[in-house]
C-alpha positions as CSV (number, residue, x, y, z in Angstrom):
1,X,-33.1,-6.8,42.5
2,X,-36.4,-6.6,40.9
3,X,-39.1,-4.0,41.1
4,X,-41.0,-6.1,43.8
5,X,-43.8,-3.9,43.4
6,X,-45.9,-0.6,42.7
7,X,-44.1,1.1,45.8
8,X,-41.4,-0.4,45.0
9,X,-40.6,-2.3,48.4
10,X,-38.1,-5.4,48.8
11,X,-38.9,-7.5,52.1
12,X,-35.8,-9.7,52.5
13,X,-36.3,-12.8,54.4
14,X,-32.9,-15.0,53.9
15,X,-29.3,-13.4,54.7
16,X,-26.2,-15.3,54.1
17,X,-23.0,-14.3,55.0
18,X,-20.0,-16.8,53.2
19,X,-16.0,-16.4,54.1
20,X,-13.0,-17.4,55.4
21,X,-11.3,-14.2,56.2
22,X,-13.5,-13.3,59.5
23,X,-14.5,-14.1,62.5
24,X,-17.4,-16.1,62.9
25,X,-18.6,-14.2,65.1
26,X,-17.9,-10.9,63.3
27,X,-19.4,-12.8,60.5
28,X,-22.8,-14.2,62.8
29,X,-23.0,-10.1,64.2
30,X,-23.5,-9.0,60.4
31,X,-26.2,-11.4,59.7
32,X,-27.7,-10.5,62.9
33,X,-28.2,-6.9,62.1
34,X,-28.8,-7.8,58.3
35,X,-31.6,-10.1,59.5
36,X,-32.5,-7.5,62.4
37,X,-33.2,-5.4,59.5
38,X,-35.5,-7.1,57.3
39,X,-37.9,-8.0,60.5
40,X,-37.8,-4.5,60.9
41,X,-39.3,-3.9,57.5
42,X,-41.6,-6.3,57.7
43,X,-42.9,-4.6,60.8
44,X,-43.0,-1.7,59.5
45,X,-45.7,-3.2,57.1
46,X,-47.7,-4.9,60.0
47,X,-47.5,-1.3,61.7
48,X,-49.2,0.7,58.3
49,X,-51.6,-2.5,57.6
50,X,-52.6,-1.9,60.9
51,X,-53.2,1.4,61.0
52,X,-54.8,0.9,57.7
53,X,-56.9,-2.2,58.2
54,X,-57.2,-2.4,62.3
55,X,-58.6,-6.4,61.8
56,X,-56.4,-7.4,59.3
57,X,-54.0,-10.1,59.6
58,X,-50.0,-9.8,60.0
59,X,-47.3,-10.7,57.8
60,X,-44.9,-12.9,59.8
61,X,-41.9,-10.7,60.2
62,X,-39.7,-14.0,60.9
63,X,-35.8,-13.4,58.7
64,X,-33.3,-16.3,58.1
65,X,-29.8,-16.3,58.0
66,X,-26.7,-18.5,57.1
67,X,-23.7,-18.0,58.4
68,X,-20.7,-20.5,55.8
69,X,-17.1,-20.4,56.7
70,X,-14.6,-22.9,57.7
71,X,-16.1,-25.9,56.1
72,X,-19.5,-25.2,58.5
73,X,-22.4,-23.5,58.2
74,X,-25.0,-22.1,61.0
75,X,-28.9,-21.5,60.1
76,X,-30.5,-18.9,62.6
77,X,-33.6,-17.4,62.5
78,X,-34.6,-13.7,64.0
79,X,-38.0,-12.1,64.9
80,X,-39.7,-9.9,67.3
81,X,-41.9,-10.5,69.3
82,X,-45.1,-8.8,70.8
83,X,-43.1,-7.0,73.6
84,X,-40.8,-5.2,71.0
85,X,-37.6,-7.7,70.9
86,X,-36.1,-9.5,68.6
87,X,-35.1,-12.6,69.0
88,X,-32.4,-14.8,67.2
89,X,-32.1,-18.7,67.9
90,X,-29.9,-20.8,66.3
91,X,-31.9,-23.6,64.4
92,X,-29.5,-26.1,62.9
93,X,-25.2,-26.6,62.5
94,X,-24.3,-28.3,59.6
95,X,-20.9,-29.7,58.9
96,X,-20.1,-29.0,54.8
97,X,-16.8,-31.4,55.1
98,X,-19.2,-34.7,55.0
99,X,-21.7,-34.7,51.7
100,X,-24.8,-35.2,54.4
101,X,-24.4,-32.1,56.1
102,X,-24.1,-30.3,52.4
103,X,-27.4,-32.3,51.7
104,X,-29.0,-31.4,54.9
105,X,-28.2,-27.4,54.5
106,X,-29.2,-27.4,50.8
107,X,-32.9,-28.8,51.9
108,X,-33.2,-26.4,54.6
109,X,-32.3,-23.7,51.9
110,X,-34.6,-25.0,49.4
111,X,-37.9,-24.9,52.2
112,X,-36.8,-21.3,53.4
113,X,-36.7,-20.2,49.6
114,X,-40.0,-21.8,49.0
115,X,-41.4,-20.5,52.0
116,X,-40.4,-16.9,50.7
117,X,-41.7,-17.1,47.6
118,X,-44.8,-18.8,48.6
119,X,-45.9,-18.2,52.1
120,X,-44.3,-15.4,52.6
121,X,-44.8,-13.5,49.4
122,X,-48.8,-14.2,49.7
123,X,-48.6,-12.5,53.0
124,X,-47.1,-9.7,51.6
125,X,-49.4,-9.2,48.6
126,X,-52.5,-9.7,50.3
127,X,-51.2,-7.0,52.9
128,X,-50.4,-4.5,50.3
129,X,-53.6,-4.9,48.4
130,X,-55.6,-4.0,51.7
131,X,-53.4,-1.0,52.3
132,X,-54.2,-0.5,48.4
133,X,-57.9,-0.7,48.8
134,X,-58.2,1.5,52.5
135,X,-55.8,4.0,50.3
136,X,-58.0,4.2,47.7
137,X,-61.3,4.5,49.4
């Protein structure tokens, strides 16, 4: 991975996990605590912002995950919420055996990518620029 910036700080937002030698659900707990993770990194962001820039606005802390094996695939997403818990909810199944569910998973990839590197990554920017500028002042 890149330098993503002058601190040097990577936000992950996507977490795929790909095999056919494990559970699934041994497989779906690592992408849980790999996703777990990067909302907890974003949060700590929010958390210095915050401190930093009391009005400011918050970067989305929401992760993604994928979960491939055994010809399927499972898309989940993981966030916490305002009381301090994360949540994970399953968002879509897709069966990789039958070309539409391969065309189905590689459009919801392609929109959580472009979300990251859009969305997301302005959030981010504009976040650490205002924790730049109350740094610098």
């Amino acid at each position: 991975m890149g330098r993503v910036n002058r601190w040097g700080f990577a936000f992950p937002f996507f977490i795929v996990k790909y095999g056919i030698t494990w559970s699934t659900s041994t497989a779906e707990n690592e992408c849980m605590g790999a996703t777990a993770t990067a909302v907890a990194v974003v949060d700590r962001l929010n958390r210095l912002l915050l401190q930093k820039c009391p009005k400011a606005r918050t970067v989305c802390n929401a992760a993604f995950s994928i979960v491939v094996g055994d010809g399927t695939a499972r898309l989940y997403v993981t966030w916490r919420g305002d009381e301090n818990i994360y949540y994970t909810r399953a968002v879509a199944f897709f069966d990789l055996q039958i070309d539409l569910g391969l065309r189905e998973l590689s459009l919801c990839v392609k929109k959580i990518i472009d979300w990251g590197k859009d969305t997301r990554l302005r959030e981010i920017k504009r976040a650490l620029e205002a924790i730049g500028k109350a740094d610098s002042k």
